[in-house]
ChimeraX commands (.cxc) that place a marker at each C-alpha (Angstrom):
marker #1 position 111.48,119.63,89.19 radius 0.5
marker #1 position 108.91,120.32,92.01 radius 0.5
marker #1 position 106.40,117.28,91.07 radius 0.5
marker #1 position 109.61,114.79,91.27 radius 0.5
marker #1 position 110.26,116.24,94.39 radius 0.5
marker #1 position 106.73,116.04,96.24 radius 0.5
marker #1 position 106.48,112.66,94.58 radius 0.5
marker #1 position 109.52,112.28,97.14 radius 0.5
marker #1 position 107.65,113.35,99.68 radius 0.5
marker #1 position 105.31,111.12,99.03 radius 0.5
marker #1 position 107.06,108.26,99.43 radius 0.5
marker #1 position 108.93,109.81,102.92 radius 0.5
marker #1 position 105.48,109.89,104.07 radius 0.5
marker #1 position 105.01,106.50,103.05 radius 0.5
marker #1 position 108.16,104.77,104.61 radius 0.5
marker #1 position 107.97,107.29,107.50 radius 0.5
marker #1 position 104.61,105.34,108.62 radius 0.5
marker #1 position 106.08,102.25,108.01 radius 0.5
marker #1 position 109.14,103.18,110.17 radius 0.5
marker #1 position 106.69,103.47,113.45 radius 0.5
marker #1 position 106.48,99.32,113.93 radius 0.5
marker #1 position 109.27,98.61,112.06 radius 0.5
marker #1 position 111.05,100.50,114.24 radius 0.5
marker #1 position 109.08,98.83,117.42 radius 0.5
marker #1 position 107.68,102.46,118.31 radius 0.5
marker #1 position 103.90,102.70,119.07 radius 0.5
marker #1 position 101.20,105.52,118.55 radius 0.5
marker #1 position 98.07,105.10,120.22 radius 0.5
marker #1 position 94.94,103.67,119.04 radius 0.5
marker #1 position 93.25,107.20,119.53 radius 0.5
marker #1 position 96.13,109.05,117.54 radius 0.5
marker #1 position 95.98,106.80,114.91 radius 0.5
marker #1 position 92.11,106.71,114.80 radius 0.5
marker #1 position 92.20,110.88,114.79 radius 0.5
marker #1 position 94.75,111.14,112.32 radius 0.5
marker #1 position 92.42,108.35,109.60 radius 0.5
marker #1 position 89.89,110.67,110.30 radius 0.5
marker #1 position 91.86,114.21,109.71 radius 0.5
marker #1 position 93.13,112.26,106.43 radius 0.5
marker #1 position 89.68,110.88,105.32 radius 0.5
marker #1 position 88.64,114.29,105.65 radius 0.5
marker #1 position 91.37,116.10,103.57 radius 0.5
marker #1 position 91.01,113.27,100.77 radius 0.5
marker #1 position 87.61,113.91,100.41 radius 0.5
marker #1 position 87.37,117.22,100.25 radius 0.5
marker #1 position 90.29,117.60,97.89 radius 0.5
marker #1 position 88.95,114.88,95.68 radius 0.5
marker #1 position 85.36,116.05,95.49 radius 0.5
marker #1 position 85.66,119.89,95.88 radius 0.5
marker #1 position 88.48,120.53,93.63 radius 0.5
marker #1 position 89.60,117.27,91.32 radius 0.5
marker #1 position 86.30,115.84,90.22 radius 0.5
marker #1 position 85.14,120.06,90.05 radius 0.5
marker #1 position 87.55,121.07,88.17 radius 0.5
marker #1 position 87.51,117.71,85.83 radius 0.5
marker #1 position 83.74,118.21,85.24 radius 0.5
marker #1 position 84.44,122.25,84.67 radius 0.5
marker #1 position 86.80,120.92,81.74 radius 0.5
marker #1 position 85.84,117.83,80.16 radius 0.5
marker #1 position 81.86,117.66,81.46 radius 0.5
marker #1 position 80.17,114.16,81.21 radius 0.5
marker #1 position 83.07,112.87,79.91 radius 0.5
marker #1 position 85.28,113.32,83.29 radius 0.5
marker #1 position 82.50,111.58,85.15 radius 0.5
marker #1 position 82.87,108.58,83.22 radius 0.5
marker #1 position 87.27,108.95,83.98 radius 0.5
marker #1 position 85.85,109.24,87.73 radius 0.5
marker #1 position 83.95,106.66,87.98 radius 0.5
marker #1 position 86.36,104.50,86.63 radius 0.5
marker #1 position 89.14,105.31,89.25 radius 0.5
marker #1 position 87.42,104.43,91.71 radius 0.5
marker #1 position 85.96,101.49,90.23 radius 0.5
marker #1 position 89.69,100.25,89.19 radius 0.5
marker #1 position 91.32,101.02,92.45 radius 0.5
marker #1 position 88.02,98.71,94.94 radius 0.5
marker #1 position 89.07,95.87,91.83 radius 0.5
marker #1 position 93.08,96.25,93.23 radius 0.5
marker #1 position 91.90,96.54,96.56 radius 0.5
marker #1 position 89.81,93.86,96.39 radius 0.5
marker #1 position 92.48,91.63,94.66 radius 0.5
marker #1 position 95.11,92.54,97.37 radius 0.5
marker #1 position 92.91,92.07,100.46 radius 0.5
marker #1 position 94.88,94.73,101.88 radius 0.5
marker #1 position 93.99,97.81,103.08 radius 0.5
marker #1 position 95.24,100.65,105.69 radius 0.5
marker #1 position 94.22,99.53,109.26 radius 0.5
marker #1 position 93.14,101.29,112.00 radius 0.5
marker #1 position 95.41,99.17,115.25 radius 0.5
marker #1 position 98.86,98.69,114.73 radius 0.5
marker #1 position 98.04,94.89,115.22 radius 0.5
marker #1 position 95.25,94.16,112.61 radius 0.5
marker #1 position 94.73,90.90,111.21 radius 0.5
marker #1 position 95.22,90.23,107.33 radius 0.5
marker #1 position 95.08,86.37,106.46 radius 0.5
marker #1 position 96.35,86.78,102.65 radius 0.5
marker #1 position 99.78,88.78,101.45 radius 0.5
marker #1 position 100.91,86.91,98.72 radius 0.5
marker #1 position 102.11,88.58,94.79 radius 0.5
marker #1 position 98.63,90.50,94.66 radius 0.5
marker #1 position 99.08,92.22,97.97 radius 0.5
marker #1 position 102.26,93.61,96.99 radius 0.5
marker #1 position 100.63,94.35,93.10 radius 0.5
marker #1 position 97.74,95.64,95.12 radius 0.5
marker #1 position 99.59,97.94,97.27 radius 0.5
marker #1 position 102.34,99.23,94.24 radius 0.5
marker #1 position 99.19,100.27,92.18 radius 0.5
marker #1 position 97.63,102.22,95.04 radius 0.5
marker #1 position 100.93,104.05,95.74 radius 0.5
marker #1 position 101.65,104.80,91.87 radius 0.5
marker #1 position 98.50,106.15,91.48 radius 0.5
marker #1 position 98.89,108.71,94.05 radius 0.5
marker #1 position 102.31,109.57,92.42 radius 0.5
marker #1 position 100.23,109.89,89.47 radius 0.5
marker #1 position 97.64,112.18,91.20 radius 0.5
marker #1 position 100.50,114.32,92.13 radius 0.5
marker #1 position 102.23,115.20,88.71 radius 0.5
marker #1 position 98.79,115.47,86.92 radius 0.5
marker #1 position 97.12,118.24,89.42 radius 0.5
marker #1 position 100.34,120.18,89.39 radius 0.5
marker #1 position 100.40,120.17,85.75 radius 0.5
marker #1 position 96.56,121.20,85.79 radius 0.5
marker #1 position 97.05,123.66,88.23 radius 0.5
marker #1 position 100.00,124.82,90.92 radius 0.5
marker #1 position 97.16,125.70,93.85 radius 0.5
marker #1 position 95.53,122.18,92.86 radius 0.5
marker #1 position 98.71,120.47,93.16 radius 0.5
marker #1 position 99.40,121.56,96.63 radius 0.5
marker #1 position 96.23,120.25,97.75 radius 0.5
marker #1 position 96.49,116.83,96.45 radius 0.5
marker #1 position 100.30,116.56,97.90 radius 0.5
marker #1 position 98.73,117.30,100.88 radius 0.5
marker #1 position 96.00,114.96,100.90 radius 0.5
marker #1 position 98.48,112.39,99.84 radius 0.5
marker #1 position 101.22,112.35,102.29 radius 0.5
marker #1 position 98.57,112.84,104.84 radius 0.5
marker #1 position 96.95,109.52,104.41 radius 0.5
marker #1 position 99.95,107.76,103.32 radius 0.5
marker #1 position 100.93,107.89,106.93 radius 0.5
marker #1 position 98.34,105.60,107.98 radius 0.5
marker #1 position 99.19,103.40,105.37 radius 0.5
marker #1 position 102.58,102.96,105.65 radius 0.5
marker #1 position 102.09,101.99,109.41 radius 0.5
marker #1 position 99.58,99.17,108.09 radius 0.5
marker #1 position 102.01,98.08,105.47 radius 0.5
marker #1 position 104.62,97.86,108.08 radius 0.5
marker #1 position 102.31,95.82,110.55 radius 0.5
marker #1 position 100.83,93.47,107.87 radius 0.5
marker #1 position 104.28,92.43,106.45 radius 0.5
marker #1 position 105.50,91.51,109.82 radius 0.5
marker #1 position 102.34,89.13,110.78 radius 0.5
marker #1 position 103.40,87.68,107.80 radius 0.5
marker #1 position 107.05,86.68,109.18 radius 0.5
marker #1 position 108.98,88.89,106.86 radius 0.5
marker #1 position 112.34,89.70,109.00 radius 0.5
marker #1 position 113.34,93.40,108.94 radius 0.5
marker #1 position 115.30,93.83,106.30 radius 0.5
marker #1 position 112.79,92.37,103.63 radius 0.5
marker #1 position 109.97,94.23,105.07 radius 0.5
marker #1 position 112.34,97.74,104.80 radius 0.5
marker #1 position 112.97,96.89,101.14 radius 0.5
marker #1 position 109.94,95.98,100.33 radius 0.5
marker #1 position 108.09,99.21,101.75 radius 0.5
marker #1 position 110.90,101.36,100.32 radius 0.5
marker #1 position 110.14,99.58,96.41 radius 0.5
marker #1 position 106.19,100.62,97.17 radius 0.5
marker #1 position 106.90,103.42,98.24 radius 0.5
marker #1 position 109.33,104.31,95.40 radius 0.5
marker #1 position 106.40,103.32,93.18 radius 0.5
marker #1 position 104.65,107.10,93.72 radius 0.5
marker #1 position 107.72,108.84,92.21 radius 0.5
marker #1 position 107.31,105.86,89.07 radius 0.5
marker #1 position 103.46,107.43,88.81 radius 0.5
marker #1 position 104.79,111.00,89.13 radius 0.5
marker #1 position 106.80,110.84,86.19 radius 0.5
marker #1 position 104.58,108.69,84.27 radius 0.5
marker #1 position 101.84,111.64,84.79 radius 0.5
marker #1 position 104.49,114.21,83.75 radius 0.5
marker #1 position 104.42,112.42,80.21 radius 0.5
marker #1 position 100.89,113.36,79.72 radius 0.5
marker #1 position 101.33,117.03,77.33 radius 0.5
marker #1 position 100.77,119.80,79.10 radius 0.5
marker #1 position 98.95,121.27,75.52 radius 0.5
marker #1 position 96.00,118.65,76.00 radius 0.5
marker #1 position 93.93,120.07,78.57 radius 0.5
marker #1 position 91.12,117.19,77.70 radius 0.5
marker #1 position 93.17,114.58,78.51 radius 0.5
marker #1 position 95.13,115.90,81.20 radius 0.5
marker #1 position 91.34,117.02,82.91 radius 0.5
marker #1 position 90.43,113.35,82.62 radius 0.5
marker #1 position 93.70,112.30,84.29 radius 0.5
marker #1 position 92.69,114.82,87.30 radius 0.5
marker #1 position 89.21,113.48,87.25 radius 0.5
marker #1 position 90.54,109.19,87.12 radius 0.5
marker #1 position 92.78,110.51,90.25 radius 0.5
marker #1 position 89.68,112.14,91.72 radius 0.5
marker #1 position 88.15,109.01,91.38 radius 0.5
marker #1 position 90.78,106.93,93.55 radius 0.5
marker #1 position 90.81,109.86,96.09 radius 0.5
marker #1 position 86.75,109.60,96.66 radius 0.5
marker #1 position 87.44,105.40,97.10 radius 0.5
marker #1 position 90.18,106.27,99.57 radius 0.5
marker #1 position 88.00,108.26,101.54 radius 0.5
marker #1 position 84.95,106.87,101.32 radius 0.5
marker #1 position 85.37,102.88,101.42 radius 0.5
marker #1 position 88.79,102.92,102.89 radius 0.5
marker #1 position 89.95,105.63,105.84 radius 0.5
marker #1 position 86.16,106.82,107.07 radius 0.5
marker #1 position 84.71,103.13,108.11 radius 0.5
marker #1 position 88.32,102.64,109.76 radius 0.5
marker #1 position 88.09,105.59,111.72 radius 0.5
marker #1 position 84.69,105.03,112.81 radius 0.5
marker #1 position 85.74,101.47,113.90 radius 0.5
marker #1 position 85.37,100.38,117.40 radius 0.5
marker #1 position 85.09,104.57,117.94 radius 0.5
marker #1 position 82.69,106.26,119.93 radius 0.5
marker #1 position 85.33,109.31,120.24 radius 0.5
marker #1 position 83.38,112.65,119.35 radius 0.5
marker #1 position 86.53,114.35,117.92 radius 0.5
marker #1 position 86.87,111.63,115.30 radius 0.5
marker #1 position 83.98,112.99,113.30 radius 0.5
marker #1 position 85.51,116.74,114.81 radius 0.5
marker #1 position 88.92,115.62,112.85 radius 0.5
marker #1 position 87.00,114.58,109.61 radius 0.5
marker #1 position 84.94,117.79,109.71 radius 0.5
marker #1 position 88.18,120.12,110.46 radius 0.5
marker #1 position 89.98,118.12,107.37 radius 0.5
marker #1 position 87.52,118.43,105.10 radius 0.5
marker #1 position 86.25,121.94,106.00 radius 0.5
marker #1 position 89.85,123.12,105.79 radius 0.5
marker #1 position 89.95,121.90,102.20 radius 0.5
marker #1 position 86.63,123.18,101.47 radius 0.5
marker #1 position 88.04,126.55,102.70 radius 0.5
marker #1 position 91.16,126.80,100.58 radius 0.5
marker #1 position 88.94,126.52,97.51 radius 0.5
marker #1 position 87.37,130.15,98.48 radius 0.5
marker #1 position 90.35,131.66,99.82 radius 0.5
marker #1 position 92.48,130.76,96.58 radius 0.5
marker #1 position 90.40,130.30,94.08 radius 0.5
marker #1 position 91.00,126.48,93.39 radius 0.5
marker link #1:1,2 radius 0.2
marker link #1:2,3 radius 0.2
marker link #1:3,4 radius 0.2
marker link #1:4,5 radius 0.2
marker link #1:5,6 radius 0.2
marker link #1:6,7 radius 0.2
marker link #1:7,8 radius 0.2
marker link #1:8,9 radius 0.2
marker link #1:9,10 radius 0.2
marker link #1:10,11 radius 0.2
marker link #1:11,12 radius 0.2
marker link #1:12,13 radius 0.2
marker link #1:13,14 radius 0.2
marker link #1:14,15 radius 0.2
marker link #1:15,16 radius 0.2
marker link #1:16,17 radius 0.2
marker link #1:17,18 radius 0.2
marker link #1:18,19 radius 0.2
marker link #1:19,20 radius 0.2
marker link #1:20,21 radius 0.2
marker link #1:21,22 radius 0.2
marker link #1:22,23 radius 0.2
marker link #1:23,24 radius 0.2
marker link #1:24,25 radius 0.2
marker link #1:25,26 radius 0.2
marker link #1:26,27 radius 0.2
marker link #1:27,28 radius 0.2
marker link #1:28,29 radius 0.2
marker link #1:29,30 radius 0.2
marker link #1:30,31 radius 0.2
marker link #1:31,32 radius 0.2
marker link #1:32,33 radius 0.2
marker link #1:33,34 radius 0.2
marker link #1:34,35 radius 0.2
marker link #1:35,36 radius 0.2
marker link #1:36,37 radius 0.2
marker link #1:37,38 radius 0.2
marker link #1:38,39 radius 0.2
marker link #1:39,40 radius 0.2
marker link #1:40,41 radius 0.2
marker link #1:41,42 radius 0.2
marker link #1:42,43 radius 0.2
marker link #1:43,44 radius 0.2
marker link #1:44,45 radius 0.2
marker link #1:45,46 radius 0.2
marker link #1:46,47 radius 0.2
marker link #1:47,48 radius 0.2
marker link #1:48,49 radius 0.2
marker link #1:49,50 radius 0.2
marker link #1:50,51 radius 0.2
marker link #1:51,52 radius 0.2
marker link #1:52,53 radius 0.2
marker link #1:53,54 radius 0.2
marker link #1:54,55 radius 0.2
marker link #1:55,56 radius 0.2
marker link #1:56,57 radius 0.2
marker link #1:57,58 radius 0.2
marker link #1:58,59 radius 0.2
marker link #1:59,60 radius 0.2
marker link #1:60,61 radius 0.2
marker link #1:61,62 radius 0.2
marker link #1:62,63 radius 0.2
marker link #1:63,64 radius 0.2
marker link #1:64,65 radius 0.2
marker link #1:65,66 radius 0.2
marker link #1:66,67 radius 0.2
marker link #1:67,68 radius 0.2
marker link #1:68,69 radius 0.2
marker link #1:69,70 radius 0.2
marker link #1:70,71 radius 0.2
marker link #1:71,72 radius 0.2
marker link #1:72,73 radius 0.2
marker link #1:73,74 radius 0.2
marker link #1:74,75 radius 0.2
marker link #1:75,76 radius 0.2
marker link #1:76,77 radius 0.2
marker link #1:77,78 radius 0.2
marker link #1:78,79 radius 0.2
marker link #1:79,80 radius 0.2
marker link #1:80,81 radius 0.2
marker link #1:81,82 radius 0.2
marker link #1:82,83 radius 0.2
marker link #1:83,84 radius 0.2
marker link #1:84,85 radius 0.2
marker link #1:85,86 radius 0.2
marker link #1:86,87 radius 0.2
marker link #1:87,88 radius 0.2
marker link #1:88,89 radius 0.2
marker link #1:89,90 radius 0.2
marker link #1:90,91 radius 0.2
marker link #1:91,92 radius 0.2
marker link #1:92,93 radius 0.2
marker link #1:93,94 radius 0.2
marker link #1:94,95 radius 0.2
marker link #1:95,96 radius 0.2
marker link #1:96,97 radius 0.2
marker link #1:97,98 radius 0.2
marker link #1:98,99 radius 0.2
marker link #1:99,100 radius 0.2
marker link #1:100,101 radius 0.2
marker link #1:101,102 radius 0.2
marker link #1:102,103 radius 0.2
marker link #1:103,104 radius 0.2
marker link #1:104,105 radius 0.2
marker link #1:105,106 radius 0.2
marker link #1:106,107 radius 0.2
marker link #1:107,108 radius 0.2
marker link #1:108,109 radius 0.2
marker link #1:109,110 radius 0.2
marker link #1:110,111 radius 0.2
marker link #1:111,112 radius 0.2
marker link #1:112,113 radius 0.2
marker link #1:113,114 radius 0.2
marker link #1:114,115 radius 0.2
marker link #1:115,116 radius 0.2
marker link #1:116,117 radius 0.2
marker link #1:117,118 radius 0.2
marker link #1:118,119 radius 0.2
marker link #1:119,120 radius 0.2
marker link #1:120,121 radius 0.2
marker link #1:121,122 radius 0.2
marker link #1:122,123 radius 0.2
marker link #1:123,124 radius 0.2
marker link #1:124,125 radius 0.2
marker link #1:125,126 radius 0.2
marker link #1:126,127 radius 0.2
marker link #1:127,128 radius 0.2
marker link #1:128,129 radius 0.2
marker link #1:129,130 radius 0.2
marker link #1:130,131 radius 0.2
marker link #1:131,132 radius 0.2
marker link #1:132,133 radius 0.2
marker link #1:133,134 radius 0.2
marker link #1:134,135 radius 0.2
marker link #1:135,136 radius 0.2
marker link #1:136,137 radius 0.2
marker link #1:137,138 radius 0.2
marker link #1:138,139 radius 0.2
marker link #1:139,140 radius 0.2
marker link #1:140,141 radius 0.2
marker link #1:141,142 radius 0.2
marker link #1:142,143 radius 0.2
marker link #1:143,144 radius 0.2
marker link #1:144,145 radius 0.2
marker link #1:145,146 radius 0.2
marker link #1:146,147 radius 0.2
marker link #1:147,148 radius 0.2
marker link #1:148,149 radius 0.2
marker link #1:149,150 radius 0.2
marker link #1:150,151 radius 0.2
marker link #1:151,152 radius 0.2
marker link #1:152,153 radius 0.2
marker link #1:153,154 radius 0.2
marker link #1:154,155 radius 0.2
marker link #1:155,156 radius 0.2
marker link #1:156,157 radius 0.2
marker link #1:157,158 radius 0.2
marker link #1:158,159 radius 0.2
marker link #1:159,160 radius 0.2
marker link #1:160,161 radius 0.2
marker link #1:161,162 radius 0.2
marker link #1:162,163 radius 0.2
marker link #1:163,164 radius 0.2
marker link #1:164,165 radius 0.2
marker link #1:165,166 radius 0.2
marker link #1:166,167 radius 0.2
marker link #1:167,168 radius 0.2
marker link #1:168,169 radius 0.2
marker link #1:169,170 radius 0.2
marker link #1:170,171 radius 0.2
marker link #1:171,172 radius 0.2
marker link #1:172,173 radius 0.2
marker link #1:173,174 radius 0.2
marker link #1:174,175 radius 0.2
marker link #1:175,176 radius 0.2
marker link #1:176,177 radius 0.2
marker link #1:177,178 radius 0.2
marker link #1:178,179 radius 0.2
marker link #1:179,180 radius 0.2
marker link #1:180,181 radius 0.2
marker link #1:181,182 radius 0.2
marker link #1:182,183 radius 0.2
marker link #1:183,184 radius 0.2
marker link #1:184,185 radius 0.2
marker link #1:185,186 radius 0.2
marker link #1:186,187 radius 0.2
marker link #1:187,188 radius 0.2
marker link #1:188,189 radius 0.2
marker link #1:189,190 radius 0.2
marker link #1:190,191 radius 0.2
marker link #1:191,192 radius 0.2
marker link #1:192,193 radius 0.2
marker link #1:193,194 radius 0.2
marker link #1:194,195 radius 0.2
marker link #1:195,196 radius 0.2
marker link #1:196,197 radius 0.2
marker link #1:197,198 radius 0.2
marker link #1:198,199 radius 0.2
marker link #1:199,200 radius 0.2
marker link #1:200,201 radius 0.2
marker link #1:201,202 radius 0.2
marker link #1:202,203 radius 0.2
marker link #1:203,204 radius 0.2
marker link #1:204,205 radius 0.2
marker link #1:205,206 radius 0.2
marker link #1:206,207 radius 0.2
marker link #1:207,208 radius 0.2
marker link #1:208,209 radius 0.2
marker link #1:209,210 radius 0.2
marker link #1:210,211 radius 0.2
marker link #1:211,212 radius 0.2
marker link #1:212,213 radius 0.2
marker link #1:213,214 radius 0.2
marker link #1:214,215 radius 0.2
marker link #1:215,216 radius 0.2
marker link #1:216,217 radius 0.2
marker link #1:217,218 radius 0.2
marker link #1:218,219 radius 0.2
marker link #1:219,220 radius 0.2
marker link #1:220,221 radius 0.2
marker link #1:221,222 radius 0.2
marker link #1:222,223 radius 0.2
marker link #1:223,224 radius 0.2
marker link #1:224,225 radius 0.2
marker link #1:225,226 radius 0.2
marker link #1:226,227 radius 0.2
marker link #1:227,228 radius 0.2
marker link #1:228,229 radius 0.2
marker link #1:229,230 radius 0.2
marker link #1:230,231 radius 0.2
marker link #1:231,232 radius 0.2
marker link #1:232,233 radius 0.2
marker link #1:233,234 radius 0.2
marker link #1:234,235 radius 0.2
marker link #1:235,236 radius 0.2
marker link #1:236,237 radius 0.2
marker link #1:237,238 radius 0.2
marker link #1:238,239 radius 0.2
view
């Protein structure tokens, strides 16, 4: 089944960021601040331009309301885990207790979730949000990575513990594969509740990261070629 697959890739992308300081390897500050802002791009773009769009297009004020509450759900995780995708490989996170992990799990089943209901809505859509996804799960697999070893987890704990997070994605694939293909309504409202967690992503999460301690002019160059590349696909193929 393609979406159980991509939900695999998914979670690759996840543990293949988490590999970089588990692994003791190092990407610049500037690579990782380019690549946030490339990603914050993408997830905007796809979330706005073609989710909450095509959510609206099907279900009207109703899919504003399964928006909204998306991204109001994921901040309330977000907030409750204190943890959050950072920018250096050596940022500082006082609190990682149950919540973090809860925290964390949630974000990463939801973007399985994303996955199985845009691909179900629509093949073109589907590609999009894959890409979006494994593009800032990157990021957040290296902060995952960093936080759990500040925390004095040895090596193996912190592999097995991004693995199970990162397993969580192909959980929310399948769970959005359960939704019936038949009920467009409800399956436009899953698309727009996913839009909604893509816009937070974006938004509260990856663009005040990247623009961080940066004065770099191709950061907001990276966002703009992300986003604009989205934007683009929506003419070119009809999304």
């Amino acid at each position: 089944m393609n979406i159980l697959f991509f939900s695999f890739l998914a979670a690759g992308a996840t543990i293949l960021g988490g590999s970089i300081p588990l692994l003791h390897k190092k990407l610049s500050d500037k690579q990782l601040t380019l690549l946030v802002a490339f990603s914050a791009g993408v997830l905007l773009s796809t979330g706005l331009n073609h989710m909450v769009a095509q959510s609206f297009a099907e279900s009207g004020r109703w899919a504003m309301l399964s928006v909204s509450l998306g991204f109001v759900v994921l901040y309330g995780y977000e907030k409750m885990a204190m943890v959050h995708a950072c920018r250096e490989q050596n940022c500082q996170v006082h609190h990682f207790g149950g919540s973090a992990l809860v925290g964390m799990g949630f974000h990463s089943f939801l973007d399985g979730f994303a996955i199985a209901v845009s691909f179900e809505f629509e093949k073109t859509l589907g590609v999009l949000v894959i890409v979006a996804v494994m593009l800032h799960r990157l990021p957040t697999g290296i902060s995952m990575a960093v936080i759990m070893l500040s925390n004095k987890y040895n090596e193996t704990k912190a592999w097995i513990t991004l693995t199970t997070i990162a397993a969580l994605a192909i959980v929310g694939a399948l769970t959005g594969t359960l939704i019936p293909v038949q009920e467009n309504l409800i399956l436009s409202l899953a698309v727009g509740l996913s839009g909604g967690t893509f816009l937070y992503i974006s938004t509260s999460d990856l663009l005040p990261m990247a623009h961080e301690n940066s004065q770099d002019y191709r950061v907001p160059i990276a966002f703009l070629v992300g986003f604009l590349g989205i934007l683009t696909a929506s003419f070119l193929y009809g999304v």
